[in-house]
N, C-alpha and C positions, 0 to 999 in steps of 0.2 A: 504494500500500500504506500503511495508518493501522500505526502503532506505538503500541503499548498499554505501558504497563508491566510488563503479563506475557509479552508477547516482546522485550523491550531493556533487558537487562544492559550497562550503559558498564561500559567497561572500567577497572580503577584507576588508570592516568593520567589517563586523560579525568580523574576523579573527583579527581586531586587538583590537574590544572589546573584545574579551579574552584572546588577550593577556594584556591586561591593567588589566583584571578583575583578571588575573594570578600575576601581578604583587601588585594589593593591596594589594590580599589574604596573597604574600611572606610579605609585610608591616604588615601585622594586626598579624602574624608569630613573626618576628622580635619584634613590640612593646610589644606581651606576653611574650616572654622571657623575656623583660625588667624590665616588670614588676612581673615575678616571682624571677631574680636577687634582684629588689625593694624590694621585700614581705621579702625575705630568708635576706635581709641587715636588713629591719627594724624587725624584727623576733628576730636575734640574738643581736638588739642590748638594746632591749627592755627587754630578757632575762639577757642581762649582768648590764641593770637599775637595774631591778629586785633582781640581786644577790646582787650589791651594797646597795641598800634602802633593804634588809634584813642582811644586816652587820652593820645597826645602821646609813646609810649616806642618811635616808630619813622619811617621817613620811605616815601613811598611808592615811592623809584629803590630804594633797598633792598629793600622786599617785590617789588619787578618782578625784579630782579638773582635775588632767590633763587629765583620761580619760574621764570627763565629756568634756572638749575642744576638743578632736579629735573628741568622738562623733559630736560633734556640727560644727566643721567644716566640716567634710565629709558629714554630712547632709546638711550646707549650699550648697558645692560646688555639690552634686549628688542629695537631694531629699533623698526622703524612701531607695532609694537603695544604698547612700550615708553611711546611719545610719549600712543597714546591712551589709556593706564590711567594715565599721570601728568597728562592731561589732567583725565581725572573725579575723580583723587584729588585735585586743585587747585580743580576745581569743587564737589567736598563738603565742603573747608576754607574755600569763600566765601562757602556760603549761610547769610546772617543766621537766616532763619525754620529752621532745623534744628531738630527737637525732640530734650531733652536725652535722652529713651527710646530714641529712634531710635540716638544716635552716639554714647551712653557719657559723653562727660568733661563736656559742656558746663555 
């Protein structure tokens, strides 16, 4: 049997679970951005450590120490999947060739 719009009336819950389910989706929306703002701040500004700790204001057991601490926090606070998003956030604050459009601070 095809259902047409002229035989199926949803009922008003159906209707206003999706509208709530429209409204989280706009949330979940909203906090990605946030978090690609997050990425492109912490991005550029890890590139501008960077630039500094290779102008002599840093040593390299230092920069190793510290990203052995993010590791370990983003692993504490997420798990295995903790490790690999601090993994790529680590990898996007190393690459020299970053274009400043792309990450925001650089």
């Amino acid at each position: 049997m095809t259902v047409t719009s002229e035989t199926f009336t949803p009922n008003p819950t159906a209707l206003a679970g999706t509208a709530e389910l429209d409204h989280v989706f706009d949330e979940v929306d909203r906090v990605d951005a946030e978090i690609v703002a997050a990425i492109r701040r912490r991005t550029g500004l890890a590139h501008h450590a960077g630039r500094l700790r290779r102008a002599g204001h840093g040593t390299v057991p230092a920069h190793t120490r510290r990203e052995m601490a993010v590791l370990a926090r983003f692993t504490a606070a997420l798990g295995r999947d903790g490790s690999a998003l601090a993994a790529t956030l680590l990898r996007l604050g190393r690459d020299p060739l970053a274009d400043a459009a792309t990450y925001g601070q650089d």
